[in-house]
C-alpha positions in Angstrom: 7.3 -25.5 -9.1 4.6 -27.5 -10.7 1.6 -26.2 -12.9 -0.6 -26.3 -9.4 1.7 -24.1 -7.2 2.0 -21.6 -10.0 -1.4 -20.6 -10.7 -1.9 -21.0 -6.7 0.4 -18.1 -6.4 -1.1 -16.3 -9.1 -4.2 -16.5 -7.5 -2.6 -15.2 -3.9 -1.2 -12.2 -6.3 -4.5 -11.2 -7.7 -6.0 -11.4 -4.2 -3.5 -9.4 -2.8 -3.8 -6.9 -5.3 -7.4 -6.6 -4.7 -7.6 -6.6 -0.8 -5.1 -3.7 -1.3 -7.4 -2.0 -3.8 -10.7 -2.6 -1.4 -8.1 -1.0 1.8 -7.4 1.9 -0.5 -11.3 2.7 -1.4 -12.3 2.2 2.5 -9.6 4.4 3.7 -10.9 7.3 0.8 -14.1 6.6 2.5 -13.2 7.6 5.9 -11.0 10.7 4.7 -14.6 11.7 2.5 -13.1 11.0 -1.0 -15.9 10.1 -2.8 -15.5 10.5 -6.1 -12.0 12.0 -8.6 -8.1 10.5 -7.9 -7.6 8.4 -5.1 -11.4 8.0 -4.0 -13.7 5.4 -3.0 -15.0 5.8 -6.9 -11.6 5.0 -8.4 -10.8 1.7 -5.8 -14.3 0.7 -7.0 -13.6 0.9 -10.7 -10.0 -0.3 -9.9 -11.5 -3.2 -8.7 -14.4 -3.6 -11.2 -13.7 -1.9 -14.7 -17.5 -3.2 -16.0 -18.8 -0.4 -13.2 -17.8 2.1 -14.3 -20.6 4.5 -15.9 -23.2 2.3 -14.6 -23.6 4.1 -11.0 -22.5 7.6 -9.7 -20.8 7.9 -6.4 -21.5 10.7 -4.3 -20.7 11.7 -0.3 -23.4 10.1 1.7 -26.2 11.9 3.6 -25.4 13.0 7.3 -27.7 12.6 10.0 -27.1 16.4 10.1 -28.7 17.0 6.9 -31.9 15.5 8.2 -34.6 17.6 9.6 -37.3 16.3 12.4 -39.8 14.2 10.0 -38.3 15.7 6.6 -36.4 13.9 3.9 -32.9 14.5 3.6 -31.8 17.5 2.0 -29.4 15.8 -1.0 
């Protein structure tokens, strides 16, 4: 292989690796794992490790948790 076809493939790794991470975080999502092992928190900083402290994660609100012309109650 030649210079080009090497880092191509490096490239196609890294990508891999990070569509794999961004799967893993979107699935915590749908199971509710916001934040801890295995959560949408830890794919994020997986992904990104230059996020990490700048933002907390927490579950979103619920159109449940809304009252009739009241802000939300988190």
């Amino acid at each position: 292989m030649d210079a080009y076809t090497d880092d191509l493939a490096a490239q196609v790794s890294v990508l891999q690796q990070q569509q794999a991470l961004f799967t893993q975080a979107l699935k915590a999502a749908v199971e509710g794992h916001w934040v801890g092992a295995a959560s949408v928190e830890s794919g994020l900083y997986a992904l990104d490790p230059n996020m990490q402290g700048t933002f907390t994660a927490g579950p979103p609100v619920t159109e449940s948790e809304y009252e009739v012309d009241q802000a939300p109650k988190a």
